[in-house]
C-alpha positions in Angstrom: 9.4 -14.6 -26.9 11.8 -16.9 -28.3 11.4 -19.7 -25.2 8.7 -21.4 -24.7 7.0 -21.2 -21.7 7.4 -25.0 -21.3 11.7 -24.7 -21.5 11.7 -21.6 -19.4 9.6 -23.3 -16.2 12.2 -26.8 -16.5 15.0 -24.5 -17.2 14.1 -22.6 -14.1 13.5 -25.5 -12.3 16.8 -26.9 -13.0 18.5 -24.0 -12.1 17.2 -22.4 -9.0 15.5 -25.6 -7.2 17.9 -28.5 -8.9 14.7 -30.1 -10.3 13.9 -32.1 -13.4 10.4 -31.2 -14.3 8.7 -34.1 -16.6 6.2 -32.9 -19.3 3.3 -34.6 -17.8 3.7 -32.3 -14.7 4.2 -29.2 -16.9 0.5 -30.1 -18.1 -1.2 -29.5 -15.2 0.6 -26.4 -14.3 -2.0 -23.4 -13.7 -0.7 -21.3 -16.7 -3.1 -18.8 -16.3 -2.4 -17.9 -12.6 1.2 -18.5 -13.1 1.3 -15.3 -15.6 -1.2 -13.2 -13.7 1.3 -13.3 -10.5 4.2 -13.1 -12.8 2.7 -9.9 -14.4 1.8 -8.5 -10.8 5.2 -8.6 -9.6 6.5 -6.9 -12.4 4.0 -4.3 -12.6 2.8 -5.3 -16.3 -0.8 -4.7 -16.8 -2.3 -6.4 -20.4 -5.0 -5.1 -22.7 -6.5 -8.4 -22.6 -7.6 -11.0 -20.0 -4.7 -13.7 -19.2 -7.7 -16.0 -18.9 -8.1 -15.5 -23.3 -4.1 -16.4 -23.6 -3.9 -19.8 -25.2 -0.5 -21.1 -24.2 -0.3 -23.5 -27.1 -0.7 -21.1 -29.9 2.5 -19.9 -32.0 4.6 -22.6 -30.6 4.7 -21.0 -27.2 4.8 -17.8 -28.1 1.9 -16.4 -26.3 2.4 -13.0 -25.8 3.2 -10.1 -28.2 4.7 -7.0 -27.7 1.2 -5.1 -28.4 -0.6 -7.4 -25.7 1.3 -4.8 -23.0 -1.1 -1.6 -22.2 1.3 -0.9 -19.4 4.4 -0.6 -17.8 5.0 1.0 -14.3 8.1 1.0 -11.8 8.5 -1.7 -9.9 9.4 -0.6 -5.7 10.9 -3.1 -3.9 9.8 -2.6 0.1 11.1 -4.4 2.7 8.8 -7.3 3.7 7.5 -7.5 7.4 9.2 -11.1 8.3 12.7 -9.5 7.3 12.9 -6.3 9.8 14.5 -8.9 12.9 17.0 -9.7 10.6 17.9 -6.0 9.4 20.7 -3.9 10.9 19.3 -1.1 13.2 20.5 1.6 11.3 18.7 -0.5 7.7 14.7 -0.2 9.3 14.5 2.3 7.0 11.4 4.1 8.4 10.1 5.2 5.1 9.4 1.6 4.2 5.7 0.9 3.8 5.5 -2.4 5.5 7.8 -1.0 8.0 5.3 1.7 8.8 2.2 -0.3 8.7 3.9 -3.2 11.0 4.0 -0.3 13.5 0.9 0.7 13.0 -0.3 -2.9 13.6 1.9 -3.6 16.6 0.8 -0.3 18.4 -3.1 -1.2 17.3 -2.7 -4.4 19.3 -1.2 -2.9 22.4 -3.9 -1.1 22.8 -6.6 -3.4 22.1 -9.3 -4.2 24.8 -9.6 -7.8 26.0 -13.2 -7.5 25.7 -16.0 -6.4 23.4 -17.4 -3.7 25.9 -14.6 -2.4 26.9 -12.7 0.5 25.7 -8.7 0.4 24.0 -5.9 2.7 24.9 -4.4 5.3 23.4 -2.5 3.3 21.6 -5.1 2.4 19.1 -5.2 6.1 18.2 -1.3 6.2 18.0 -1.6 3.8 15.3 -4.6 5.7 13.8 -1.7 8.7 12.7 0.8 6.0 12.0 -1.7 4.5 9.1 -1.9 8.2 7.9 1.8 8.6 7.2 1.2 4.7 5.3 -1.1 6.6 3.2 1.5 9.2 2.6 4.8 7.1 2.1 2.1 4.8 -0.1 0.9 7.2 -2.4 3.8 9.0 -2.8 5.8 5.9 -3.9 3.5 3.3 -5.3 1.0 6.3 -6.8 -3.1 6.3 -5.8 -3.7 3.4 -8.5 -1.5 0.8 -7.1 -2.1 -2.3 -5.0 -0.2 -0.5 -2.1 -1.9 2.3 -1.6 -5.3 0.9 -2.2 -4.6 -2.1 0.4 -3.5 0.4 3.0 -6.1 3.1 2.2 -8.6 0.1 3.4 -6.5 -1.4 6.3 -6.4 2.5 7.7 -10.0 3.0 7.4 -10.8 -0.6 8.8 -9.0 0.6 11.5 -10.7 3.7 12.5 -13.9 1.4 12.1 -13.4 -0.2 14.5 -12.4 2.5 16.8 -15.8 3.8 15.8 -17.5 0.3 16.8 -16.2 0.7 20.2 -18.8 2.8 21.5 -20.9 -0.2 20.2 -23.5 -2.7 22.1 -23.8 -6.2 21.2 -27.2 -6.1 21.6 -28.0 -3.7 19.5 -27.5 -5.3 16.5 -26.7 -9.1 15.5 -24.4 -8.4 12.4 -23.8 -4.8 12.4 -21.5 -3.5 15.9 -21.6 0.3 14.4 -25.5 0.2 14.5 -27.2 2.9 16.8 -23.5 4.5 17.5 -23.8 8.1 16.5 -21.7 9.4 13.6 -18.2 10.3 14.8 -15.3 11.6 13.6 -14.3 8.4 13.3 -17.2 7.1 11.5 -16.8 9.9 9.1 -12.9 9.1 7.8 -13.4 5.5 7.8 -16.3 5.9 5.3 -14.1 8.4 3.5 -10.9 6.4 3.5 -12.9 3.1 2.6 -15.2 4.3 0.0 -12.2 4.2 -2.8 -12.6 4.1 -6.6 -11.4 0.4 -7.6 -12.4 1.2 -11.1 -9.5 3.5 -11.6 -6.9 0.6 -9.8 -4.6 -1.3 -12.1 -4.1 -4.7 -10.1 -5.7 -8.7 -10.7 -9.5 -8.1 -11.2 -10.2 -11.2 -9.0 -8.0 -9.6 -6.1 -10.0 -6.3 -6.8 -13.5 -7.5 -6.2 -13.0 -9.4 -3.1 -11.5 -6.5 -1.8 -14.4 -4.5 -2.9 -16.6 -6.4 -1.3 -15.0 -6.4 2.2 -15.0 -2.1 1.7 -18.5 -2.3 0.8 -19.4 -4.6 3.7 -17.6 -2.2 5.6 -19.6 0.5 4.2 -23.1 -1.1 5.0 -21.9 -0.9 8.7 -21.0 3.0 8.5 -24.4 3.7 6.4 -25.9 6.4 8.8 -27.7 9.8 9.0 -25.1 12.3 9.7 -25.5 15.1 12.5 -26.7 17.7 11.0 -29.6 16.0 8.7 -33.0 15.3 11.2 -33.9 11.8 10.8 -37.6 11.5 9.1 -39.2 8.8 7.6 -37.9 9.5 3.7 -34.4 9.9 5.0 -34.2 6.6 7.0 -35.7 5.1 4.1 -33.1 6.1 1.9 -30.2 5.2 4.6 -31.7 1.6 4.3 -31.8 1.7 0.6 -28.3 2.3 0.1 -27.3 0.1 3.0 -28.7 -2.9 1.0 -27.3 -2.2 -2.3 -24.3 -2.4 -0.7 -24.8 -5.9 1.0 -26.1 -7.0 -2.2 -23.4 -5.7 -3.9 -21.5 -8.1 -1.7 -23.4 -11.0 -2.1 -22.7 -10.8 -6.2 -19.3 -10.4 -5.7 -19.2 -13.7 -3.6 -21.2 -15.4 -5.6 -19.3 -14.9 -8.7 -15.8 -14.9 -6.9 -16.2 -17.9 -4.8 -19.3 -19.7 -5.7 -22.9 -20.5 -4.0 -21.6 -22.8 -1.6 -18.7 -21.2 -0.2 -19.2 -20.0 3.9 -18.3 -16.5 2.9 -21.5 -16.4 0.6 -23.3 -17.7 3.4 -22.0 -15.1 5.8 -23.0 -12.4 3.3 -26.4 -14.1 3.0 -27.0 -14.5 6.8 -25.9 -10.3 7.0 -28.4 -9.0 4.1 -31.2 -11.2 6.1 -30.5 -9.5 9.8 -30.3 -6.5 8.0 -33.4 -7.2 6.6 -35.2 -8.6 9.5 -34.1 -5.7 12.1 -35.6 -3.5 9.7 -38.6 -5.3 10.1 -39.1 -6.2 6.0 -39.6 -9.9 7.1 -40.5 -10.8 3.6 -37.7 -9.4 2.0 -35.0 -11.4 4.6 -36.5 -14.7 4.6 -35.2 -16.2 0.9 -31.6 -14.9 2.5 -32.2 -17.0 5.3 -33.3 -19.8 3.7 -30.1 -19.7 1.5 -27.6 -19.1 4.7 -29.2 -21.9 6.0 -29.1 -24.3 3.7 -25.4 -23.3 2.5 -23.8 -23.2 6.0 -25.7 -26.8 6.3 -23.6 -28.0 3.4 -20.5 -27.1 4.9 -20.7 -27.5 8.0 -23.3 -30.3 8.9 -26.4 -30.0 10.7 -24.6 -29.5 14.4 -23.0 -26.9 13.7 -23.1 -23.4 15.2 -23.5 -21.5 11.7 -26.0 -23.5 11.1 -27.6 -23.8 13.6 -27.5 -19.6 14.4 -29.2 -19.4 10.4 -31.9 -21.7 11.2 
């Protein structure tokens, strides 16, 4: 790369924005991240870590030819805030965000205004519209991309929560799929949400947050299924793998957004109800201890969080 990274970001400044960028400003620029999103859009996966690239090296010339492990196509889709604008006859229904703002709109027709009530029959229209997302996803952005990956969870979120309204409140205080019996519903979502992130080529960071918001989601849909009897091993064993999963999730929130951040704090305060309404009192009460004392520094003393961890 003959430019260095430094003339390319005033020289783009200059020309698209009519901005001088001064060097002290190009300093504190977040290289790193810069490169990663550039590389995302342009479907560019590396053989190494942007975090390793040392922008100062070769006079700016940071990247080599045999730093690339990848190319793929690059799709562009039309983006959801654009389809007001477009010409009837240019909502091209084969667009993925066409098909999934569909899917969304029809989802929140039919959603109830309360927690015990039923939805309408919208909510399974946009049940089959996510499945032709899948489709138009896969078929265009291939099962390893961003795309399909994203919409693979948003569909099986979805039919989650269809599951979760034959819920009660009451019948869990984290968990609205506990005590429902395994459904059709049940069933895809844990199919459709269970997917391989190892084998996905998108920002690892991006990747593990999502992974921890499937296996979340897969701690809720952890059940016997019909035709197993429940006995004491086989509960057991349901209860085992629903806490590796919300440990799983605590990691990843740890490591992604730190000890102190509310969403560890949510993930502790799950693992410990899970704990508790399983009756291992000793194994929730560290989790609580660290939900408590994390919302606390957040939030203060007063409030709710808090105060529901205590």
């Amino acid at each position: 790369m003959a430019t260095s990274i430094w003339d390319f970001l005033t020289e783009h400044a200059r020309r698209k924005f009519f901005l001088t960028v001064e060097r002290d400003i190009l300093t504190k620029v977040h290289l790193n991240g810069l490169l990663a999103n550039v590389l995302s859009k342009l479907n560019i996966k590396l053989n190494r870590s942007v975090d390793e690239i040392d922008f100062t090296a070769n006079e700016g010339k940071f990247l080599h030819i045999d730093d690339i492990e990848f190319i793929g196509p690059t799709v562009k889709d039309y983006d959801d805030l654009t389809l007001p604008l477009l010409a009837p006859e240019d909502n091209n229904p084969f667009s993925l965000n066409y098909i999934l703002a569909m899917a969304r709109t029809r989802d929140s027709e039919g959603r109830a205004s309360q927690w015990n009530m039923k939805g309408g029959p919208e909510r399974d229209v946009a049940a089959s519209i996510f499945d032709i997302g899948q489709q138009v996803a896969e078929r265009v952005f291939t099962t390893h991309s961003l795309p399909f990956v994203t919409t693979l969870k948003e569909a099986g979120l979805h039919l989650e929560s269809l599951h979760m309204e034959r819920g009660n409140l009451n019948n869990s205080r984290w968990n609205r799929c506990a005590a429902i019996p395994e459904d059709d519903y049940s069933t895809q979502a844990a199919l459709q949400t269970g997917v391989d992130f190892g084998n996905c080529d998108f920002d690892e960071h991006a990747e593990e947050l999502m992974a921890a918001e499937v296996l979340m989601a897969l701690a809720r849909l952890t059940k016997m299924s019909r035709e197993k009897i429940m006995g004491l091993n086989d509960e057991k064993a349901m209860l085992d793998q629903q806490f590796t999963y919300l440990a799983e999730v605590v990691s990843i929130h740890e490591i992604n957004l730190g000890f102190d951040h509310p969403e560890t704090a949510d993930a502790y305060s799950k693992i410990a109800l899970a704990y508790q309404e399983a009756g291992r009192y000793q194994a929730a009460a560290p989790w609580m201890r660290r939900s408590f004392v994390t919302f606390y520094k957040s939030f203060g003393p007063q409030d709710d969080l808090t105060q529901s961890s205590y």
